[in-house]
C-alpha positions as CSV (number, residue, x, y, z in Angstrom):
1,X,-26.8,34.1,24.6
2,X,-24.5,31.2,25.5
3,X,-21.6,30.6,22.9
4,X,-21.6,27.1,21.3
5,X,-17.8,25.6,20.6
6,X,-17.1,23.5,17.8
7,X,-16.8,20.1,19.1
8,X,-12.8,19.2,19.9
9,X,-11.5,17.7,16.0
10,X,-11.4,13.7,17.1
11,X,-10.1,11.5,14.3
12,X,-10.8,7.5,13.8
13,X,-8.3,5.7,11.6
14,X,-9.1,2.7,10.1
15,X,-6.9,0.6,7.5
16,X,-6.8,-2.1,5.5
17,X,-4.4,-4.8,7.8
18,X,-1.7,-4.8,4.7
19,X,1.6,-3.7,5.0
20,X,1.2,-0.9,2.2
21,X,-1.7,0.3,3.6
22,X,-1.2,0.2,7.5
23,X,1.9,2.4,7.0
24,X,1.1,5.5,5.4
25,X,-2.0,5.2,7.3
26,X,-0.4,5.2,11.1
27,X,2.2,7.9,8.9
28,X,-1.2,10.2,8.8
29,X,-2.5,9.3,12.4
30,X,1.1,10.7,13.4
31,X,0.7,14.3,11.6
32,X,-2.6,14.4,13.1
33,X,-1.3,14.2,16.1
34,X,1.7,16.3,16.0
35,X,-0.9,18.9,15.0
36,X,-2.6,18.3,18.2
37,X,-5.6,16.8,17.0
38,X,-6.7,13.5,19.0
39,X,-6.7,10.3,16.7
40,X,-6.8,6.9,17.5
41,X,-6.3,4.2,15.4
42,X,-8.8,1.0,15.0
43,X,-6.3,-0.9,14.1
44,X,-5.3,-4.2,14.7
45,X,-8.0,-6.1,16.9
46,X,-6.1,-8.2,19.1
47,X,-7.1,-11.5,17.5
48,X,-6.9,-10.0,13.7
49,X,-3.8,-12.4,11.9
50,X,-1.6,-11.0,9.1
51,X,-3.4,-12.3,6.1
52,X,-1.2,-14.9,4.1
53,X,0.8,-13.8,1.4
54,X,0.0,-17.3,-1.1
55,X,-3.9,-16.2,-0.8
56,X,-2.6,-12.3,-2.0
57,X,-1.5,-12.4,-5.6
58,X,-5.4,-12.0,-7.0
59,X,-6.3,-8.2,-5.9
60,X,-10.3,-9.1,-5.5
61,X,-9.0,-12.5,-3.9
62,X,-7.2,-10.6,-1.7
63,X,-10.1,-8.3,-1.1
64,X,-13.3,-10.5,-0.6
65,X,-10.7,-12.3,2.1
66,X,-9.5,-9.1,3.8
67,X,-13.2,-8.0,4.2
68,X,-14.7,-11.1,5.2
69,X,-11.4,-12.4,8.0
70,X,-11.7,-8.4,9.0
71,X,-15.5,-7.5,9.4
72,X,-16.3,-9.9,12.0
73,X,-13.1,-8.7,14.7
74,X,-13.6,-5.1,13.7
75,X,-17.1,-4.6,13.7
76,X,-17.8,-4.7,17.5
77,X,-14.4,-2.8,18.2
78,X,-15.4,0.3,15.6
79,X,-18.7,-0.1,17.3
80,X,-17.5,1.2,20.7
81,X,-15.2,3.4,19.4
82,X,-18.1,5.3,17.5
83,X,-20.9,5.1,19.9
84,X,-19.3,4.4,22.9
85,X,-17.7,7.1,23.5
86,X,-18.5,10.7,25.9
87,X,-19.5,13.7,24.7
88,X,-16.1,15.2,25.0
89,X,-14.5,12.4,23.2
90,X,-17.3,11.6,20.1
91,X,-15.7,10.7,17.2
92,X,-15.8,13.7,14.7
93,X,-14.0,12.2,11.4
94,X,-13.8,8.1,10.7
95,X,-10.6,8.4,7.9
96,X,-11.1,4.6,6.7
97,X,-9.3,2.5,4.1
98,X,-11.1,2.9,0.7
99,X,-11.1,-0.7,0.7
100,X,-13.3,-1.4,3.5
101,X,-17.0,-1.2,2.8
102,X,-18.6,-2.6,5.8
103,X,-16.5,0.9,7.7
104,X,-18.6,3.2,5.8
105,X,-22.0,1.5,7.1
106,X,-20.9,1.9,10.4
107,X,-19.7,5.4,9.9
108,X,-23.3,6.1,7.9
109,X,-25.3,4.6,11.0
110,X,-23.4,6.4,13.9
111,X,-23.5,10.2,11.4
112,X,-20.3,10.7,11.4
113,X,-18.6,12.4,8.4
114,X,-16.4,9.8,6.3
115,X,-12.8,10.3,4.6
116,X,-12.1,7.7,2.1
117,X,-8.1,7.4,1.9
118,X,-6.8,5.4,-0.9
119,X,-3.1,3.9,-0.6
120,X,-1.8,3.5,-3.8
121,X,-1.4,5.9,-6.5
122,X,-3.9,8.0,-8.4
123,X,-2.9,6.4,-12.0
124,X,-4.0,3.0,-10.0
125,X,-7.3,4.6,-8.3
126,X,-8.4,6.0,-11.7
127,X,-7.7,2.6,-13.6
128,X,-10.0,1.0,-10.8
129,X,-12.5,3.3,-11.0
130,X,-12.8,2.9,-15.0
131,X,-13.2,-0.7,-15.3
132,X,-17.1,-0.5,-15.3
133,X,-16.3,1.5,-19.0
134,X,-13.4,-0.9,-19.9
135,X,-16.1,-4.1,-19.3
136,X,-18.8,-2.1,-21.8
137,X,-16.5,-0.9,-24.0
138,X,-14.9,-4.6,-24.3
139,X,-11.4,-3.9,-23.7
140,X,-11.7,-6.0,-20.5
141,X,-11.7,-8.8,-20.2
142,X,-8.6,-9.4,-22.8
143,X,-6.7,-13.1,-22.9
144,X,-3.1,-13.7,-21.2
145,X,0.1,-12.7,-23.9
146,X,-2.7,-11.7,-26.7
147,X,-1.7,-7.7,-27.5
148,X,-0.2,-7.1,-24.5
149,X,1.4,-3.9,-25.5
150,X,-1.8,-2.5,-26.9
151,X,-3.1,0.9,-25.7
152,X,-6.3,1.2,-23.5
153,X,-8.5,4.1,-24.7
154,X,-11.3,4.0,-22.0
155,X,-9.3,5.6,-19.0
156,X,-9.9,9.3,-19.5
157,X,-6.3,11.1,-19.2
158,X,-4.2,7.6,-19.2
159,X,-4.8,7.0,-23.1
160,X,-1.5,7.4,-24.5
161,X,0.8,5.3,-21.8
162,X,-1.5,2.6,-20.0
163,X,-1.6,-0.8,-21.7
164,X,-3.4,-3.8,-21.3
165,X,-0.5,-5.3,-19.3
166,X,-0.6,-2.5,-16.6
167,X,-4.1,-3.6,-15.9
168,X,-4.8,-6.0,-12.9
169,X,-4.5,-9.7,-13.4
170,X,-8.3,-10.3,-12.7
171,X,-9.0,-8.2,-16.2
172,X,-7.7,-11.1,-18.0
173,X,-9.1,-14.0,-18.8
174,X,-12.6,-13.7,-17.2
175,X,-15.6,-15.0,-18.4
176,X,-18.5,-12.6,-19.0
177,X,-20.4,-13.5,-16.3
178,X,-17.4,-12.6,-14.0
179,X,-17.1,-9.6,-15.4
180,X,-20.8,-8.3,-14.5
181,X,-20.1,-9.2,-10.9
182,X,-16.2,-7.2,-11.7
183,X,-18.6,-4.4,-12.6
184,X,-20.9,-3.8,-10.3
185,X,-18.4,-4.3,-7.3
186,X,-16.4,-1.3,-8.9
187,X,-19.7,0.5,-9.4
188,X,-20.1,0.1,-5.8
189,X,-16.4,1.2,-5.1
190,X,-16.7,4.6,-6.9
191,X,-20.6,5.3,-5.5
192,X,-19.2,5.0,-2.0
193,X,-16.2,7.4,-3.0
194,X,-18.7,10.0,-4.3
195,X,-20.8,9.6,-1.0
196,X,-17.2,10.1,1.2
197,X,-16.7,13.8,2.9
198,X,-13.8,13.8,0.4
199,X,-11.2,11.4,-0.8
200,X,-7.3,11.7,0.4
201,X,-5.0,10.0,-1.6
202,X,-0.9,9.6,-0.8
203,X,0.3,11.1,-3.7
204,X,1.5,14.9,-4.8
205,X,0.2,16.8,-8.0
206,X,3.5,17.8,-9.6
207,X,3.5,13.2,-10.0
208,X,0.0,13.1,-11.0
209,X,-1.8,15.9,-11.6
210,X,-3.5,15.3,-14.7
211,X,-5.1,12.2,-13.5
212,X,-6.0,13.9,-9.9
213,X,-7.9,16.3,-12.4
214,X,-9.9,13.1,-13.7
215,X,-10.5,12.0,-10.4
216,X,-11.6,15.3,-9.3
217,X,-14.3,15.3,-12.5
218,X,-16.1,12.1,-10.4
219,X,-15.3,13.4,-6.8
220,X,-15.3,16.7,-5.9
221,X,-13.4,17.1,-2.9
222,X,-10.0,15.1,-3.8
223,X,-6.8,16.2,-1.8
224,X,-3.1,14.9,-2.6
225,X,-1.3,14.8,0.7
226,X,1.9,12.6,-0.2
227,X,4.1,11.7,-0.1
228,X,3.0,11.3,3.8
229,X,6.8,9.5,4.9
230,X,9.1,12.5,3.8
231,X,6.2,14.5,5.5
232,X,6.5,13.1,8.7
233,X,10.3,12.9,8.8
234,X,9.9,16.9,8.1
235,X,7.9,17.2,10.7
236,X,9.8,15.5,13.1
237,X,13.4,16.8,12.4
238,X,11.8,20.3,12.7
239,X,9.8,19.3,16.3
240,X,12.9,17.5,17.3
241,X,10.6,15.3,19.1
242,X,11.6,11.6,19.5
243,X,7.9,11.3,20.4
244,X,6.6,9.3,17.4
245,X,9.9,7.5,16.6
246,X,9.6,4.5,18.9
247,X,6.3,3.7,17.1
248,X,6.5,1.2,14.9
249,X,4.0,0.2,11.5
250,X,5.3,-2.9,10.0
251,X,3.9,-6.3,10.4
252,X,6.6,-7.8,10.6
253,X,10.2,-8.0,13.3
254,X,12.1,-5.2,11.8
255,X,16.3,-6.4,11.7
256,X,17.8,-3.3,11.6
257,X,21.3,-5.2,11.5
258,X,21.4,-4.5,7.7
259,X,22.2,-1.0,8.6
260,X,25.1,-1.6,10.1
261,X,26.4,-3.8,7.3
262,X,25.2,-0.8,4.5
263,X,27.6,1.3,7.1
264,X,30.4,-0.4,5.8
265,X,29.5,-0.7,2.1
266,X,30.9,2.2,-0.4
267,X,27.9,4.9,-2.0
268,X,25.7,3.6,-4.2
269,X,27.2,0.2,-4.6
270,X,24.4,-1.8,-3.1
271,X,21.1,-3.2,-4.7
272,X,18.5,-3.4,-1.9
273,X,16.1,-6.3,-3.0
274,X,12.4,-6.8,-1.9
275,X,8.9,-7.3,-2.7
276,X,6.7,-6.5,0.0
277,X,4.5,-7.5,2.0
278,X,2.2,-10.3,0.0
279,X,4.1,-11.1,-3.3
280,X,5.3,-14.9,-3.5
281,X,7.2,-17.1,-5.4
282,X,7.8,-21.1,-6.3
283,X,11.0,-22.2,-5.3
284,X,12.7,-22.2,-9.1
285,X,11.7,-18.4,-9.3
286,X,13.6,-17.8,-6.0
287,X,16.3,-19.9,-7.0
288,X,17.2,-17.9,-10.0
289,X,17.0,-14.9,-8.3
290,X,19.2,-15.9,-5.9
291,X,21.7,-16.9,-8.6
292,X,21.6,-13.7,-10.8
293,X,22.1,-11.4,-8.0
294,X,25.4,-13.7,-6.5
295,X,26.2,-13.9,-10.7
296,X,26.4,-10.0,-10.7
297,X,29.4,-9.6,-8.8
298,X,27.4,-6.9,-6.8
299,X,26.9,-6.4,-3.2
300,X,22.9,-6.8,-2.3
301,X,20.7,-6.7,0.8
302,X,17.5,-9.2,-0.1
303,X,14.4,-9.1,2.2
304,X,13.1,-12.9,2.4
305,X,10.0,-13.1,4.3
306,X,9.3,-16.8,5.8
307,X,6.7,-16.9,3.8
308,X,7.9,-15.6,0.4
309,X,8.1,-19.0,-1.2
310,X,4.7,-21.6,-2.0
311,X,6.9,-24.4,-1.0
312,X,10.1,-25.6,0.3
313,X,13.3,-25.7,-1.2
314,X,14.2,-29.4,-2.7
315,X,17.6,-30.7,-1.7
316,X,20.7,-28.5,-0.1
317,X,21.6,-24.6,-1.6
318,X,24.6,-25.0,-3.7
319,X,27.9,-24.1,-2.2
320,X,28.2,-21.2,-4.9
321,X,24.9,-19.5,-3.8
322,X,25.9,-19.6,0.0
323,X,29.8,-18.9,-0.2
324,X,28.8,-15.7,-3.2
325,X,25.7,-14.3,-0.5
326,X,28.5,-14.5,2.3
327,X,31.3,-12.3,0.5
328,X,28.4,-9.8,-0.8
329,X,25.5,-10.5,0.3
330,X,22.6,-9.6,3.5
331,X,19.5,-11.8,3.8
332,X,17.3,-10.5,6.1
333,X,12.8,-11.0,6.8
334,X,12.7,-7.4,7.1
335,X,14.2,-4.4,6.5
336,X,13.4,-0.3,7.9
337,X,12.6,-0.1,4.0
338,X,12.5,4.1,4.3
339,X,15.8,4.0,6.1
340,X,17.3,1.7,3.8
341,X,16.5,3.8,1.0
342,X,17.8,7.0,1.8
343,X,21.2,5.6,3.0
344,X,23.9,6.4,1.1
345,X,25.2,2.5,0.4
346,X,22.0,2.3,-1.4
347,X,22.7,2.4,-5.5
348,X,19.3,0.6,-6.5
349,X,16.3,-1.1,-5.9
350,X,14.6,-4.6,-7.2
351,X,10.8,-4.1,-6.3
352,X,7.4,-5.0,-6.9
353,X,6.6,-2.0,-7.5
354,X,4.0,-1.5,-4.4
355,X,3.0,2.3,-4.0
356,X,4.8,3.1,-0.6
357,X,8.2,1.2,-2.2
358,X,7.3,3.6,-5.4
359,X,7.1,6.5,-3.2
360,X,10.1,6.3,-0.9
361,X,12.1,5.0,-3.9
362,X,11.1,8.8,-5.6
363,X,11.7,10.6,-2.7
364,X,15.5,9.2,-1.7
365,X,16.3,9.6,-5.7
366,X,16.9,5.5,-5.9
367,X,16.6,3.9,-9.3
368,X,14.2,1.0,-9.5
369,X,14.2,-2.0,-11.2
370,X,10.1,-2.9,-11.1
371,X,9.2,-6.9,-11.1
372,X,6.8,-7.9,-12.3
């Protein structure tokens, strides 16, 4: 009787075209690969544009645009990738962004086996997850600066530390009728989960174990497999292979200038300053930043994206502002964040408090400031 091999492991990646979420994703693509199993990555069609950060402060804003600028580029490309291909190269595993619902129908129609991999924390996933209980219990929606500070009861495992101002912005204020179409998109969100091969999540259990165990009570087949940077830098000081190195995940031109200028900078005597990918600000908001970090006396490395403010700045920067940011002070539009982190200038770290920041932040023992 003629044996019958396992078909070769074949792995399709598929994020969500942030920054937060294309990094740890291409970080998993490259531990798949350095344990030689073939991945490819469906992601960024060629004419797919970074989404603009003054349309990405509402999450469900941010991802009824994603979904509907993404779909139509990506559909035809994850179309060939998953029925296109030979025998010898069928797609075995489609690992897509949680995010992404139109992935899974593709996945569903072509039978193959779907990994949902969610990219921020499991505190965040849960919260998500529960808001179909918070809308019928009524402790969402709630109204902006009314009981901020009060406890939410309704997120099993969570009961005694999450408050109503940890919740998303779109729990407050809404009208009821938003609220029933709030609902039944997460409804949607955790049935697709359930109907995943399993869920992956970028996180470890000694972090967030209890609320993995929550998780696991809705989805059976839940696996922890963060923090996926200080995994992949293991993995590559031990191969000693340069191979992955030269790859890059960021969206935008990485100036890695700002290392040489932590070179010269005493330990710990440096604030590194930045807020990802999306967040914005109005020109007064920037402004007073600006101010307070020249006003501490402190030396600072600030990531300014072109497009981190909603308009220009009125009239000339004050001599104070530029003269103070020249003594002590790097501006750059982007920064190799994990590098920047673990180098020894680094004393602390003014973030949004985005999960990857969050994670790296943990990892090279950096104190965070989080705003908002």
């Amino acid at each position: 009787m003629e044996n019958q091999s396992s078909p070769t492991p074949h792995v399709l990646i598929f994020p969500l075209p942030l920054q937060g979420h294309v990094t740890p994703m291409l970080q998993l693509a490259e531990l798949l690969c350095l344990a030689d199993i073939q991945t490819i990555s469906g992601w960024p069609p060629q004419n797919q544009s970074r989404p603009q950060a003054g349309n990405t402060n509402n999450v469900m804003d941010l991802l009824n645009a994603v979904n509907e600028g993404v779909a139509p580029s990506a559909k035809p490309l994850l179309r060939e990738l998953l029925f296109g291909s030979t025998e010898t190269d069928k797609v075995t595993c489609f690992i897509i962004d949680g995010w992404l619902s139109f992935a899974y129908d593709l996945a569903n129609e072509a039978e193959v086996p779907v990994i949902a991999f969610r990219c921020s924390s499991a505190c965040c996933n849960w919260t998500y997850f529960c808001i179909p209980q918070l809308i019928e219990a009524g402790e969402v929606p709630f109204k902006e600066n009314e009981e901020m500070d009060q406890l939410v009861s309704k997120v099993p495992g969570m009961e005694s530390f999450l408050r109503c101002r940890d919740l998303p912005s779109f729990c407050q204020g809404q009208d009821m009728s938003s609220c029933s179409d709030l609902k039944q998109y997460f409804m949607n969100e955790m049935q697709r989960n359930k109907e995943s091969h399993s869920l992956i999540l970028n996180t470890f259990e000694e972090l967030e174990g209890p609320v993995l165990s929550q998780i696991r009570s809705q989805c059976s087949r839940v696996y922890p497999i963060g923090p996926l940077h200080a995994h992949l830098k293991y993995r590559l000081d031990k191969e000693e292979t340069p191979l992955y190195n030269n790859l890059s995940s960021s969206l935008w031109e990485v100036d890695n200038s700002c290392i040489s200028w932590l070179d010269q900078k005493p330990d710990k005597s440096v604030i590194y300053v930045s807020f990802g990918s999306t967040t914005t600000f109005t020109a007064d908001q920037l402004m007073e930043l600006w101010a307070g970090l020249v006003q501490s006396k402190k030396y600072f490395l600030w990531v300014v994206r072109p497009d981190v403010i909603t308009s220009g700045l009125d009239g000339p920067i004050p001599d104070d502002l530029l003269e103070g940011t020249k003594k002590r002070g790097c501006k750059v539009k982007w920064a190799p964040q994990d590098e920047v982190l673990a180098h020894r200038a680094i004393g602390g770290f003014l973030t949004h408090s985005g999960w990857s920041s969050t994670l790296e932040s943990i990892i090279a023992g950096v104190p965070m400031l989080c705003w908002p």
